[in-house]
DRENTORKOL-3810 file (N, C-alpha, C; in nm, 4 decimals):
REM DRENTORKOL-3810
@n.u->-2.0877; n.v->-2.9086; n.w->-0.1869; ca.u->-1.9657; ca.v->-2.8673; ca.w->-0.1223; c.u->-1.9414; c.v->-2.7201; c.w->-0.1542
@n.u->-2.0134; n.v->-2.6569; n.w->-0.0593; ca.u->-1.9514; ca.v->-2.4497; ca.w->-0.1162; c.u->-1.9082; c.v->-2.3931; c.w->-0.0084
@n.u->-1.8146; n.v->-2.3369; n.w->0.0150; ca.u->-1.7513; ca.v->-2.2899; ca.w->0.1188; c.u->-1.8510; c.v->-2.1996; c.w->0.2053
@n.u->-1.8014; n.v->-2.2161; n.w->0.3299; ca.u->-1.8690; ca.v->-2.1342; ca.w->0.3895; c.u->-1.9194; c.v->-2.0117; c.w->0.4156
@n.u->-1.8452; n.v->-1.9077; n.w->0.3275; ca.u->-1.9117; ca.v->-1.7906; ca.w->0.2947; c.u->-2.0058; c.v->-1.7753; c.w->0.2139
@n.u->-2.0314; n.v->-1.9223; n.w->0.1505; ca.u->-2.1682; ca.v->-1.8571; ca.w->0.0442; c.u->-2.2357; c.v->-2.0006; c.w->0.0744
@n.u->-2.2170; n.v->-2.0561; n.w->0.1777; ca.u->-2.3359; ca.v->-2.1680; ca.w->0.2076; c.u->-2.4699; c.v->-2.1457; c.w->0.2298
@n.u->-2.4977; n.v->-2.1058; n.w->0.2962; ca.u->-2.6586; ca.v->-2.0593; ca.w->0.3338; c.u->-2.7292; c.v->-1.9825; c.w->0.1793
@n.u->-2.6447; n.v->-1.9046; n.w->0.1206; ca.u->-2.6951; ca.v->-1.9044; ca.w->0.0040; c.u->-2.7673; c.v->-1.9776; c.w->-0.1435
@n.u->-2.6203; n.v->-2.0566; n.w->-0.0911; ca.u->-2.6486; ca.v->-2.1591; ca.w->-0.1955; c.u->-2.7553; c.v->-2.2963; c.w->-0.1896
@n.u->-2.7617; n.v->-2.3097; n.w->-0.0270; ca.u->-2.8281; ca.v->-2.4069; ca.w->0.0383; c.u->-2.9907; c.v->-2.3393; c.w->0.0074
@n.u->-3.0075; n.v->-2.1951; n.w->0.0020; ca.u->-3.1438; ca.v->-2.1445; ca.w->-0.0002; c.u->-3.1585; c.v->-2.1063; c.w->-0.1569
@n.u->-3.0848; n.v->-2.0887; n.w->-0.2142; ca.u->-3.1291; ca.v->-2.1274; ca.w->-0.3860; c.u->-3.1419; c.v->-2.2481; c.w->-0.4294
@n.u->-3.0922; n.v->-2.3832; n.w->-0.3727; ca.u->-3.1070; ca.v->-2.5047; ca.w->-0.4133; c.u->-3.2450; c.v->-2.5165; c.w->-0.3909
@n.u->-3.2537; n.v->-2.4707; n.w->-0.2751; ca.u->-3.3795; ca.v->-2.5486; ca.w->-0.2145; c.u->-3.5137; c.v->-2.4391; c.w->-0.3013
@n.u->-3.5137; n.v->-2.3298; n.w->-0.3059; ca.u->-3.5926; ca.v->-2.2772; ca.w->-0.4049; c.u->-3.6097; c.v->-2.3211; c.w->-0.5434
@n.u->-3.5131; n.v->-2.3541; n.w->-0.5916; ca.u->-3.4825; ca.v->-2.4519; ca.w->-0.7308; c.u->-3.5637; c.v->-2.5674; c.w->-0.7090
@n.u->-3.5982; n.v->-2.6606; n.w->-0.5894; ca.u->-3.6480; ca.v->-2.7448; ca.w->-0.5883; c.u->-3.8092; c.v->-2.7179; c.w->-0.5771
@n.u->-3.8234; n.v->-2.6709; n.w->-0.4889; ca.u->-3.9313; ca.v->-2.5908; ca.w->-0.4491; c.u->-4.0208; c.v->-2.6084; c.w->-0.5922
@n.u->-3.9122; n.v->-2.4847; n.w->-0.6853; ca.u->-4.0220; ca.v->-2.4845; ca.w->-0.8093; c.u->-4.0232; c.v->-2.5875; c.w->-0.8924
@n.u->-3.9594; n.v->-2.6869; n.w->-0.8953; ca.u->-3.8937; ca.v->-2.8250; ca.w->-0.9518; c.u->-4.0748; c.v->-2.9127; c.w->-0.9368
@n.u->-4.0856; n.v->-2.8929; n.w->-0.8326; ca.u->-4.1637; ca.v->-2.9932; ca.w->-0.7159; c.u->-4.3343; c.v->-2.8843; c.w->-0.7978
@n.u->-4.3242; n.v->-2.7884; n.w->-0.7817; ca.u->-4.4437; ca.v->-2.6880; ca.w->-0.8427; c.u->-4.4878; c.v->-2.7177; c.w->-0.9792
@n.u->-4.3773; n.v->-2.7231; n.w->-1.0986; ca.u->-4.3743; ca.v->-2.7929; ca.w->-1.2336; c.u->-4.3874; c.v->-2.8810; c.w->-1.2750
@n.u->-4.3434; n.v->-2.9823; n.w->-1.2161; ca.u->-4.3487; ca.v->-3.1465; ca.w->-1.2377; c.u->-4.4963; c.v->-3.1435; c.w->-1.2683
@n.u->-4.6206; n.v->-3.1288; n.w->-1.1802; ca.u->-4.7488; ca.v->-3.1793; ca.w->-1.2294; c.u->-4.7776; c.v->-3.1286; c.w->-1.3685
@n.u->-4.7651; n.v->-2.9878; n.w->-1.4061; ca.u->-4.7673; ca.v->-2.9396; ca.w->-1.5374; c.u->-4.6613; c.v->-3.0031; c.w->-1.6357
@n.u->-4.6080; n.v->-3.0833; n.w->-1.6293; ca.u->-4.5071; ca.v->-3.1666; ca.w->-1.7023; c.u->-4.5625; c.v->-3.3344; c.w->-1.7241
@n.u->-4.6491; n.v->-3.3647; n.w->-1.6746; ca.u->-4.6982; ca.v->-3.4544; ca.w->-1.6261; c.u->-4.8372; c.v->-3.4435; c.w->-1.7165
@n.u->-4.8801; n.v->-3.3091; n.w->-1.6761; ca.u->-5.0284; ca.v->-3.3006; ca.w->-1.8104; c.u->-4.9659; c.v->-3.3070; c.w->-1.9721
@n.u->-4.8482; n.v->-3.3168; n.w->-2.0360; ca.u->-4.8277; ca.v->-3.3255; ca.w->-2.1678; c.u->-4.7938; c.v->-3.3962; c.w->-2.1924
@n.u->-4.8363; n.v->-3.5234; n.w->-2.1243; ca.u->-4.8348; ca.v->-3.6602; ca.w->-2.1980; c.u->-4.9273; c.v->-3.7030; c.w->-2.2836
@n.u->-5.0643; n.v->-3.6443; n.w->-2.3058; ca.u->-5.1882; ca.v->-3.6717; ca.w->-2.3730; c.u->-5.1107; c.v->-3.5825; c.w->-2.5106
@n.u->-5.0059; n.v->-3.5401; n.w->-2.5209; ca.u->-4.9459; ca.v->-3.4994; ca.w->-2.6477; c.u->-4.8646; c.v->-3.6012; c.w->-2.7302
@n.u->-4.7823; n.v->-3.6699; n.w->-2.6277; ca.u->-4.7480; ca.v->-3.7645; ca.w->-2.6732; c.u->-4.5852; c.v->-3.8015; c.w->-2.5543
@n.u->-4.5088; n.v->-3.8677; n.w->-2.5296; ca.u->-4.5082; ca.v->-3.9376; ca.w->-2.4383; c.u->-4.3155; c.v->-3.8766; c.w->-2.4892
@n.u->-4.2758; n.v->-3.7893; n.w->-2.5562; ca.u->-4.1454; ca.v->-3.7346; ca.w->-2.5742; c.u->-4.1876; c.v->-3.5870; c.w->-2.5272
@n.u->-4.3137; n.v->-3.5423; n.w->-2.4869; ca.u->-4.3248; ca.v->-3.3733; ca.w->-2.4939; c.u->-4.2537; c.v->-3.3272; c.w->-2.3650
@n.u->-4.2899; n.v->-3.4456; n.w->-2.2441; ca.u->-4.2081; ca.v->-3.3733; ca.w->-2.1114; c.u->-4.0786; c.v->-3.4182; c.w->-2.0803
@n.u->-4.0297; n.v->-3.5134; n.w->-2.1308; ca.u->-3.8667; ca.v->-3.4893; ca.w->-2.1425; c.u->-3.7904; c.v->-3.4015; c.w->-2.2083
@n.u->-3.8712; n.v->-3.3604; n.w->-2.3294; ca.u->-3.8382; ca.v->-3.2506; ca.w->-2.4148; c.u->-3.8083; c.v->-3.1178; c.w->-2.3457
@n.u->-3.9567; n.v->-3.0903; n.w->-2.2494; ca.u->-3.9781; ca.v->-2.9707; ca.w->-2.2225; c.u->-3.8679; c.v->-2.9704; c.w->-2.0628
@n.u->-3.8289; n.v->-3.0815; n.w->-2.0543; ca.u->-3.6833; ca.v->-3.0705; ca.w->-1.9547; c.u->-3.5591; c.v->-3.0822; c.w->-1.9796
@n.u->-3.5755; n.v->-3.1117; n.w->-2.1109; ca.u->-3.4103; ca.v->-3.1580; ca.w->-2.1884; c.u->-3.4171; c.v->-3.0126; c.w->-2.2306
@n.u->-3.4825; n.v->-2.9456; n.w->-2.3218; ca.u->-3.3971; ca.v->-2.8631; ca.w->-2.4168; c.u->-3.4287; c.v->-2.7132; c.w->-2.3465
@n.u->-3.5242; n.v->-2.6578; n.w->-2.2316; ca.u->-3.4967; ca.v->-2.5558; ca.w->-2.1259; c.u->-3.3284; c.v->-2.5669; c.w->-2.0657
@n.u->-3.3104; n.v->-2.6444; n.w->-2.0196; ca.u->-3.1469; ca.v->-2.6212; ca.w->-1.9367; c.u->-3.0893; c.v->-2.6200; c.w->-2.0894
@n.u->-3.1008; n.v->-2.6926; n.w->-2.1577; ca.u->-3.0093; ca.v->-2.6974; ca.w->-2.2706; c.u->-2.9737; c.v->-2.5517; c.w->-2.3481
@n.u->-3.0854; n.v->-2.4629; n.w->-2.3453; ca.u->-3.0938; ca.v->-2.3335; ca.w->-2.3880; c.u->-3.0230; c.v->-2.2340; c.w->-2.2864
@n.u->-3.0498; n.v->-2.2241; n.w->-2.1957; ca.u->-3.0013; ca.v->-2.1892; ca.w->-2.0852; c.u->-2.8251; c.v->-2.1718; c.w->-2.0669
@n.u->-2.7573; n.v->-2.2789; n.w->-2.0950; ca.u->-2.6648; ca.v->-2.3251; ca.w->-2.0841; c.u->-2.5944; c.v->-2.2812; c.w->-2.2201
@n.u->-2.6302; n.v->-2.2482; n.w->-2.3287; ca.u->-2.5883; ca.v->-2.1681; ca.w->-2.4760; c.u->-2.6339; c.v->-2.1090; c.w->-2.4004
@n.u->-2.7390; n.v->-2.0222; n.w->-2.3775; ca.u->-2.7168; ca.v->-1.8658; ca.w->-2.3831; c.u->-2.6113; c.v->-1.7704; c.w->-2.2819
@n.u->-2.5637; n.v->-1.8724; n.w->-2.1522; ca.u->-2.4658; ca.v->-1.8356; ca.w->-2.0549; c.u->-2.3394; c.v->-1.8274; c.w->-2.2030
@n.u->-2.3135; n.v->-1.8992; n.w->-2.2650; ca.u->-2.1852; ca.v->-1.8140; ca.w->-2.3846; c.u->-2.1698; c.v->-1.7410; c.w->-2.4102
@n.u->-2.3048; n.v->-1.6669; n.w->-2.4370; ca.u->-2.2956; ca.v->-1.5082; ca.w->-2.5333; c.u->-2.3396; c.v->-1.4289; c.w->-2.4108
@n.u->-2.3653; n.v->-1.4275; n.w->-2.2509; ca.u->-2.3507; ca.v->-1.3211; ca.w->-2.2007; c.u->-2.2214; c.v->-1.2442; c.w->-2.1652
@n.u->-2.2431; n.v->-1.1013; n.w->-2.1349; ca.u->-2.0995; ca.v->-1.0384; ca.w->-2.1335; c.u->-2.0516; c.v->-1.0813; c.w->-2.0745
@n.u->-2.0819; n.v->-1.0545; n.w->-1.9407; ca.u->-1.9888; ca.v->-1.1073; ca.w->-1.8151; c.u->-1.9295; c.v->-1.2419; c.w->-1.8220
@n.u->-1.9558; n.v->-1.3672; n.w->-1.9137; ca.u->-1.8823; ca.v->-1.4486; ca.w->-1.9133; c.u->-1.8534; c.v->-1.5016; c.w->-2.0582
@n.u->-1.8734; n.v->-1.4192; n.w->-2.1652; ca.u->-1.7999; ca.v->-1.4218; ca.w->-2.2782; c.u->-1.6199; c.v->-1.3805; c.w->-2.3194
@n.u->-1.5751; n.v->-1.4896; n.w->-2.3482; ca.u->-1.4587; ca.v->-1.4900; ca.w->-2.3547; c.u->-1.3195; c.v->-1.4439; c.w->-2.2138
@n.u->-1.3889; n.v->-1.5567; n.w->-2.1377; ca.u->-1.2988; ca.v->-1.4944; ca.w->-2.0170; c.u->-1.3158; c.v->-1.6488; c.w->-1.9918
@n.u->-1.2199; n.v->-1.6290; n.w->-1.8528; ca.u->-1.2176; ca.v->-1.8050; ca.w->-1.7805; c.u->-1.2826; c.v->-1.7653; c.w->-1.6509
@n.u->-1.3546; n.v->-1.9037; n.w->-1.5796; ca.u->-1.4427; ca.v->-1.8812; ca.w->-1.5180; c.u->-1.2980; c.v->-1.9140; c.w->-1.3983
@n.u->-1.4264; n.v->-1.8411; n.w->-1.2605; ca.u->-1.3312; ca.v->-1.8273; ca.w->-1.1442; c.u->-1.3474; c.v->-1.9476; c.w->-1.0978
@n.u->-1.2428; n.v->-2.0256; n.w->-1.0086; ca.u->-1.2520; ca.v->-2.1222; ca.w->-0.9179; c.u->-1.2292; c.v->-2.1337; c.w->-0.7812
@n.u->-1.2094; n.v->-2.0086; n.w->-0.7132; ca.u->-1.1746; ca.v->-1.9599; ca.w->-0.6092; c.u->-1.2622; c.v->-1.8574; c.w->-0.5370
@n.u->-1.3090; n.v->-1.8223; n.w->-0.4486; ca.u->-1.3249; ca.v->-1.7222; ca.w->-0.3375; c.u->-1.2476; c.v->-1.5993; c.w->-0.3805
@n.u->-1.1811; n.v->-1.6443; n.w->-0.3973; ca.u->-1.0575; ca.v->-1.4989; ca.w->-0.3703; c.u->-1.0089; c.v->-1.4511; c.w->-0.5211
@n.u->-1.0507; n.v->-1.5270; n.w->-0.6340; ca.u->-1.0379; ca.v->-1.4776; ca.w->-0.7588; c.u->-1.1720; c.v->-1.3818; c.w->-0.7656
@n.u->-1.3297; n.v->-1.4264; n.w->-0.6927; ca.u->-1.4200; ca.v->-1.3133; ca.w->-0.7271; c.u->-1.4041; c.v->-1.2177; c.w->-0.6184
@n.u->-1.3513; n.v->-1.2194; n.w->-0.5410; ca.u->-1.3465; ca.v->-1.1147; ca.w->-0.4679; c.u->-1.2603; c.v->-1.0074; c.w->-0.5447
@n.u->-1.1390; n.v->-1.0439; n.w->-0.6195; ca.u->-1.0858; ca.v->-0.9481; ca.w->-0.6801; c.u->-1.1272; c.v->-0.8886; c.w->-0.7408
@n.u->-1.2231; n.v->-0.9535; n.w->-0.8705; ca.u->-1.2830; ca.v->-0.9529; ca.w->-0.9931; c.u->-1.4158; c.v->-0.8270; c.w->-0.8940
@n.u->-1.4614; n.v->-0.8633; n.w->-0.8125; ca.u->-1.5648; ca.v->-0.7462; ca.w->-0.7512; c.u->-1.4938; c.v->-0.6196; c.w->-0.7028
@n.u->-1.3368; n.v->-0.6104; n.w->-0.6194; ca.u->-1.3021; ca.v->-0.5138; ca.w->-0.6310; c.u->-1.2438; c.v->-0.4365; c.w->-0.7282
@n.u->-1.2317; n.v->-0.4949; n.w->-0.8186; ca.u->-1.2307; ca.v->-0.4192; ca.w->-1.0039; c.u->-1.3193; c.v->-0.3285; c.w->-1.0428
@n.u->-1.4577; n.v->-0.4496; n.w->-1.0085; ca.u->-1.5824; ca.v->-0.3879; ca.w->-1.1007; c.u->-1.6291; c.v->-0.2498; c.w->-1.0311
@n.u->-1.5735; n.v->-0.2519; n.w->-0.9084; ca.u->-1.6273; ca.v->-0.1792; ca.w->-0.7338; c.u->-1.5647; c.v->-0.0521; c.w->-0.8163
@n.u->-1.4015; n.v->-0.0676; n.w->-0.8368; ca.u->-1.3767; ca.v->0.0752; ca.w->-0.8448; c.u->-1.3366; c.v->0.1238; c.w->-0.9788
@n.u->-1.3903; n.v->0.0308; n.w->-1.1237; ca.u->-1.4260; ca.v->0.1092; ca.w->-1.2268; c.u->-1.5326; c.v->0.1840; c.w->-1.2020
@n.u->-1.6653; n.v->0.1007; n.w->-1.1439; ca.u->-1.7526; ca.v->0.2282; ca.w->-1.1320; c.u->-1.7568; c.v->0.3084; c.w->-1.0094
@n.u->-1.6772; n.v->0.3048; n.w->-0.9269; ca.u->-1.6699; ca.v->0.4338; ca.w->-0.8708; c.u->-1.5714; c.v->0.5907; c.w->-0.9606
@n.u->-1.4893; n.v->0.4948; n.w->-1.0239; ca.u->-1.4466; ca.v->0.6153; ca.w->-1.1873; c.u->-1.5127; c.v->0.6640; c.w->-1.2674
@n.u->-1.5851; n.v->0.5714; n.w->-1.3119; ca.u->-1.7233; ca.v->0.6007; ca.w->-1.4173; c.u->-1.7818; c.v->0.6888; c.w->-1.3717
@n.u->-1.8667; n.v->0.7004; n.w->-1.2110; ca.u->-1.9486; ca.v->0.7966; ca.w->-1.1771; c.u->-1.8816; c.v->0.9267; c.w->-1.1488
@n.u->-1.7879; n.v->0.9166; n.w->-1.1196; ca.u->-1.6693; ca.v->1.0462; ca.w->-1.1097; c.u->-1.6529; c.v->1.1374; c.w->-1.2493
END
């Protein structure tokens, strides 16, 4: 469900997400001759890392996340015309 200004986007990153989903699986599939916890592992604790390290980036350290269209649009005309100050 993503609104229609960022559908096609989101519809063409899902589907790339899968894409490589669908590319990996067989290489996930060869580390069972390791032992039969290595490829749940190697799918459990990737997102799991992933997901800590989104904490400590700037842009979303210690702030609240947007839930609106129109909260990032603001948040972009902020960022738009600090750095048009900055380069000034």
């Amino acid at each position: 469900m993503f609104p229609t200004v960022v559908r096609s986007s989101a519809l063409g990153i899902a589907s790339m997400m899968a894409r490589l989903g669908a590319m990996v699986a067989p290489f996930a599939a060869a580390l069972k001759p390791f032992g039969r916890w290595c490829s749940p592992l190697a799918f459990g604790i990737l997102p799991l890392v992933a997901a800590l390290l989104c904490f400590v980036l700037p842009e979303t350290k210690d702030c609240d996340l947007m839930m609106t269209i129109q909260e990032g649009q603001v948040l972009e005309r902020r960022n738009t015309e600090t750095s048009t100050e900055e380069e000034r």
